[in-house]
N, C-alpha and C positions, 0 to 999 in steps of 0.2 A: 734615257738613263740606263745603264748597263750594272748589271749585279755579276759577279762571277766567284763562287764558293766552292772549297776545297779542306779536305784536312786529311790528314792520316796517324796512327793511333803514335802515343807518346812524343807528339808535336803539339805545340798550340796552331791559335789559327786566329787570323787578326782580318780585321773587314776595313778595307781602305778605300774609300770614295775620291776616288782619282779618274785622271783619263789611261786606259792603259795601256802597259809598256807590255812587249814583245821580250821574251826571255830563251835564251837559247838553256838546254837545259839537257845535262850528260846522262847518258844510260849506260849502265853494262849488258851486254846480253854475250850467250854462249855462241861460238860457231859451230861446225859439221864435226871440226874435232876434238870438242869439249873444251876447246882454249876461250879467251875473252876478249870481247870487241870492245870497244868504249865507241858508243855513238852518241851523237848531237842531236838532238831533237829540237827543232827548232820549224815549228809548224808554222801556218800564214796565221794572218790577223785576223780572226773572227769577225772584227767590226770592217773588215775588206767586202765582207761575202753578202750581196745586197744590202747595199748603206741606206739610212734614211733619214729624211731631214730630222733636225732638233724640231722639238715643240715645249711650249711653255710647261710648266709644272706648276698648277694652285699649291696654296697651302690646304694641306690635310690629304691631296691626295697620293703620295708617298707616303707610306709609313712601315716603319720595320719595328715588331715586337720581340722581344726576347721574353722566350718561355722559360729555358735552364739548357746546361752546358754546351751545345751545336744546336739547337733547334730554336730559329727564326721563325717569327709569323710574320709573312709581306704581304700590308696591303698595296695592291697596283690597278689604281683606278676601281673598278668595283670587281675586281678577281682579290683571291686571296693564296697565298703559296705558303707552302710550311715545310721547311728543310729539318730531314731527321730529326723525327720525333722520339728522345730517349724521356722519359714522362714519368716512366713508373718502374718498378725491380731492378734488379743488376745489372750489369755488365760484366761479360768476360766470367762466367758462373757465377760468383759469387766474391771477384773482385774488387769492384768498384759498384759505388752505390751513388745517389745524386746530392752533393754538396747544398745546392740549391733548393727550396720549397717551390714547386711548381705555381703559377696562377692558379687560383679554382674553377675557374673556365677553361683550362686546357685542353679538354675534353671536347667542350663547347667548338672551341678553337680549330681544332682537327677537324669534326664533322663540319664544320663550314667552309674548309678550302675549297679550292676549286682543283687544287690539285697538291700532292708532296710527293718531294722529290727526298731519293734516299740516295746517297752520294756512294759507298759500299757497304759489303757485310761486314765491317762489325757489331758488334754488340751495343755498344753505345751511340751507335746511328743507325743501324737495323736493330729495333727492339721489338722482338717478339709479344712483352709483354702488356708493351704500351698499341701496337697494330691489333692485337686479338681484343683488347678493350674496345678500340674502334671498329673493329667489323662487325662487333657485336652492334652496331648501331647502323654502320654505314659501309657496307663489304663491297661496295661499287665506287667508292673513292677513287679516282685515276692517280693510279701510282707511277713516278716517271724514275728509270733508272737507266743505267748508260750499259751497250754492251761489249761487257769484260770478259775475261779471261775462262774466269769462273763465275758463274751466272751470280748476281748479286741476292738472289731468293734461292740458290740452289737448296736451302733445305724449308721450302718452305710445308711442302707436303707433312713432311712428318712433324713440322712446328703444330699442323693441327689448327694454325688459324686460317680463318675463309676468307678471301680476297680473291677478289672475280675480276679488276681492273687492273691487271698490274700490266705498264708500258716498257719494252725494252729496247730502245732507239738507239739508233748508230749515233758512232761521235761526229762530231762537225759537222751538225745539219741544223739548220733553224728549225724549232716546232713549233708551230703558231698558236696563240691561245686564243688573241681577238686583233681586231687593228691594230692596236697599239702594244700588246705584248706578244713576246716571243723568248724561244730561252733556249738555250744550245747546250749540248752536256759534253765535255771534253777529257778525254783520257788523261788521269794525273801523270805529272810525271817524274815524280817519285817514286812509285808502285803502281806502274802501267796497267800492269795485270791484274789488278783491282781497284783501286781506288779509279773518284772521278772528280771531277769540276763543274760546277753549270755557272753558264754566263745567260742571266736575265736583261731583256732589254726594254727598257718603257720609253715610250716618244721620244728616243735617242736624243736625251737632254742632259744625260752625265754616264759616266764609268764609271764601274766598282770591281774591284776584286780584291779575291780573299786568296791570301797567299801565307804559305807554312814557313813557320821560323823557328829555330831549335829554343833548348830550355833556360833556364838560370845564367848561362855561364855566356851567352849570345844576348844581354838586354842592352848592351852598348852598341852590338851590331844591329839589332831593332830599330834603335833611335838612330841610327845611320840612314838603315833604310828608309825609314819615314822620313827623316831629312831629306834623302834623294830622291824619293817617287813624290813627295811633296803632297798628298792626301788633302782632302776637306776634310775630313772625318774618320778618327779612326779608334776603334773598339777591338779588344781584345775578348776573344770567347772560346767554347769550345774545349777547354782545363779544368771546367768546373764538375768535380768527381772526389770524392773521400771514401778512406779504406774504411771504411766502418766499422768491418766485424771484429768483436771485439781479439777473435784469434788473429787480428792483422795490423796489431797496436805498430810491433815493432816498423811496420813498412809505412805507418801512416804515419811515426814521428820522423821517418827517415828519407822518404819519400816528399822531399822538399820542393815545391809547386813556384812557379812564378806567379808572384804578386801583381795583380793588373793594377794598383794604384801603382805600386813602384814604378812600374814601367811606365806609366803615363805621364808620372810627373816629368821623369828620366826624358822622354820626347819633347814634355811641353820645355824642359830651359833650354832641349837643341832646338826648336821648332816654334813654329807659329800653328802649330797646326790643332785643330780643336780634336781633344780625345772623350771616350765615352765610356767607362765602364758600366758596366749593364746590371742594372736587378731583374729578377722575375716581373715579368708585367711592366717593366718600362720600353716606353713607346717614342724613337726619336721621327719625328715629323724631315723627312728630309728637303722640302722645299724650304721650309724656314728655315734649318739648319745650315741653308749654302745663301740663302739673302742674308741672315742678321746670325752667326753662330749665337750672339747673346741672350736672342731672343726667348724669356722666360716659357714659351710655350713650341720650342723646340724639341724641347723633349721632356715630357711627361712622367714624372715617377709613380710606382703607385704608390696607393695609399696610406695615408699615415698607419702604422700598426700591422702594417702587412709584415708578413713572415716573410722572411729572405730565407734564412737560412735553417736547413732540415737538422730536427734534434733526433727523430727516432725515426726507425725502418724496419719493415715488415719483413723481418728476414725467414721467421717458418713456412710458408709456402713454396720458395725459394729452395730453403735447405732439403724439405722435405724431398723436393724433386730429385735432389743430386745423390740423398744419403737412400733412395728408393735403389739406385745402383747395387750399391755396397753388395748386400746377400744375392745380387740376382743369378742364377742358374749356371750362367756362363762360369763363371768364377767359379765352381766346383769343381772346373775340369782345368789341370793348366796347359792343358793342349793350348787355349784361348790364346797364348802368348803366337805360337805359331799361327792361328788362324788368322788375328788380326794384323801381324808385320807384313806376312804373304797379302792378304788384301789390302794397305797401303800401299805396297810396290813399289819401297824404296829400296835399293840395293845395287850394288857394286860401285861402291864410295867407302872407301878404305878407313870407317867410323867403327869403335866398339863405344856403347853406350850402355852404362848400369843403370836400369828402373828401378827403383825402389817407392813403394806405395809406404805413405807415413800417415800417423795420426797429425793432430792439429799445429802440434809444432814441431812438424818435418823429422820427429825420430820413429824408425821402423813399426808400421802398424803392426799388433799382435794377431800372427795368423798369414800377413802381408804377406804379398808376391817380392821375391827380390831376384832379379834376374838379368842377364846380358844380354847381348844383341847385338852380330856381326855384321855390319850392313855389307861388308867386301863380298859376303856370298849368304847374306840370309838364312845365315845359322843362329844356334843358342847355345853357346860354348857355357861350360861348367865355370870356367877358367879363362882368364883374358889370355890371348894367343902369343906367341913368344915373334910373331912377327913384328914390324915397328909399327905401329899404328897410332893415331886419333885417337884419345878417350874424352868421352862425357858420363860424369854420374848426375842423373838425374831425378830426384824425391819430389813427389807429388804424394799431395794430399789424397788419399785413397777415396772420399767419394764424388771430387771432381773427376781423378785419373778413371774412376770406372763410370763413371758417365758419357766423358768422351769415347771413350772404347767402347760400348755397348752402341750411342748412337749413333757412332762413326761420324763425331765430330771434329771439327777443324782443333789444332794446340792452342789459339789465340788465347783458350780458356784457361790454358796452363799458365804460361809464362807472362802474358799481358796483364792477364788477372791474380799475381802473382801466389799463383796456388804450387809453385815449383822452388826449388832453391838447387844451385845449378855448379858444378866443378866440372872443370876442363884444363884437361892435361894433350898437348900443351894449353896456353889461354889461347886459342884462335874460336873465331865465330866461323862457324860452318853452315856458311848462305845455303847449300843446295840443300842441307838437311833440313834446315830449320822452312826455309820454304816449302818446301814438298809438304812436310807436314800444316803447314799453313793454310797455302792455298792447293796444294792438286793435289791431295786426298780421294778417290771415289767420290761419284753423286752421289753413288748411295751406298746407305752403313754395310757392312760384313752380316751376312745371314743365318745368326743367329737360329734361327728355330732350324735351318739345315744341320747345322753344326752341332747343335744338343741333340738331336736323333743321330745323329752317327755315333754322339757320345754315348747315347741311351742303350 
């Protein structure tokens, strides 16, 4: 049986028990003269690179639990795997919160693996706050991640939690766990440069893979694909997230989510194919699931009365973190603007971009920074340039914006977690910016305590 998982952030992510297919899959990258290649990616077959026979599957001894929004528990024979564990707090600062009510065992759940896998950083599959739960229990947990561009724990230091096991394995290598399991973690290819894959393998007695499909507007081209890959089994996951806070009404009524019944029913009148949406704590048995799909003890719901879905969320701990920024020392001086773009090191890309720090609903914070930023030559013009250029204005919440800047955090916080609201003259997306900011930021934050003694 072969498991292969994937997602990336504002995708869903669907888990289809098939045999799988080989996909050639386009990339852009830069050449020597800043122009653009369009490449092919289209690697060997995984299940090519030492094959092994099928062997039987009992019942009970496959089983996959869903915890809440990406995070699987896989029982595989008597190992257990748990893919991004997002459990407890945010995502994305103060963005996204968990749709879902976790199992009460979750906890339990973690400290028993035998090993979890974290696919990238983000937030809602790298969570700080859900790992530092667990270390406080079990800090030698073997953590398996793939190695990318930007190391997937690059801040793990300053997160401040302990974890003394963490694994960073090349792509396309088998890693053995025992006889019968193995799991290969593969560079996505969507977002080479961070994101990952892993393909789990058990007595090579089925295929799975979990493959990205776009939102609302693609649920016809879903039920295509599931027509054409022709699936045992297929479960929509990994969407499950609400804007909770109450300053984020407007993006939560507006911010329209794909319905995993719609879509399933939507497959089931093009297909024969059995779907599964998921609760906290349901447990589908996949041996019985591929002899008898009807079989009543295929999959397991929990229990009657269980809480599915989360009514309240512990947001002061959280805020407390981000609004600790606000007054910090830095901010006194507005040199800060210059120190922190120079240590980004983004520049000579013919972008003017206005910051503006706002209170809760994005109008100028009292006192706020409102400033430019020439990226053509990593100036701070008073005044936008009378040359032709790229404009972005850009309003963030001031005590996400000075959190990121003080920790020399990645933007995902900004825009993913939609603490920004965003105009662009003309409308173009500008990939080198917004990447940079993303992924290849410094490993480590701008240094502060230098910077206030010279201001001192």
């Amino acid at each position: 049986m072969h498991f292969c998982f994937s997602d990336v952030f504002f995708k869903a992510v669907f888990l289809l028990l098939t045999y799988i297919c080989s996909l050639s899959v386009p990339v852009v990258e830069m050449d020597e003269e800043n122009g653009l290649l369009l490449l092919e990616l289209n690697p060997p077959n995984p299940w090519d690179s030492e094959p092994r026979a099928p062997e039987h599957l009992a019942f009970g001894e496959v089983q996959v639990t869903y915890l809440t929004h990406a995070c699987m528990d896989l029982k595989l024979g008597d190992k257990r795997m748990v893919f991004d564990p997002w459990l407890m707090g945010p995502a994305f600062a103060r963005g996204w919160w968990l749709l879902h009510e976790p199992p009460s065992d979750w906890l339990e759940r973690l400290c028993r693996a035998d090993l979890i896998y974290i696919s990238h950083m983000h937030s809602d599959h790298l969570s700080y706050p859900t790992l530092k739960k667990l270390a406080e229990r079990r800090p030698d947990i073997p953590i398996y991640v793939g190695n990318t561009e930007r190391p997937v724990f690059w801040n793990l230091n300053q997160s401040g939690v302990q974890l003394t096991n963490i694994n960073v394995v090349p792509f396309g290598i088998w890693q053995q766990v025992d006889e019968n399991l193995r799991f290969m973690i593969l560079m996505d290819g969507i977002h080479p440069e961070m994101d990952t894959c892993i393909i789990v393998e058990y007595k090579e007695e089925w295929k799975a893979q979990f493959i990205k499909t776009e939102r609302k507007k693609l649920l016809n081209y879903k039920a295509r694909l599931v027509k054409k890959l022709q699936p045992r089994i297929y479960c929509p996951f990994a969407g499950y997230f609400v804007e909770s806070h109450p300053s984020d009404k407007y993006i939560k009524e507006t911010n329209i989510k794909n319905d995993p019944d719609e879509l399933n029913n939507l497959i089931r009148k093009n297909s024969d194919v059995v779907t599964w949406t998921p609760r906290p704590g349901a447990t589908l048995d996949l041996s019985r699931m591929l002899k008898d799909p009807t079989d009543s003890k295929g999959i397991i719901e929990p229990p009657e009365g269980t809480k599915i879905y989360k009514d309240s969320w512990d947001f002061g701990p959280y805020l407390e973190i981000l609004n600790a920024a606000v007054g910090d020392a830095i901010f006194l001086h507005s040199s800060w603007i210059k120190e922190y773009f120079t240590w980004a090191g983004f520049k000579d890309y013919n972008l003017v971009v206005r910051m503006i720090e706002t209170d809760e609903d994005f109008s100028p914070f009292p006192g706020g920074y409102d400033y430019l930023v020439d990226f053509l030559d990593l100036s701070f013009p008073k005044e936008r340039p009378s040359r032709e250029h790229a404009y972005e204005e850009i309003r963030s919440r001031v005590d996400v914006i000075r959190h990121v800047v003080k920790n020399g955090l990645l933007w995902d916080d900004l825009y993913i977690g939609f603490q920004t609201r965003l105009q662009r003259n003309p409308d173009i997306y500008h990939h080198l910016f917004w990447n940079h900011f993303q992924i290849k930021l410094p490993l480590t934050p701008p240094n502060w305590r230098s910077f206030l003694m010279h201001c001192g």
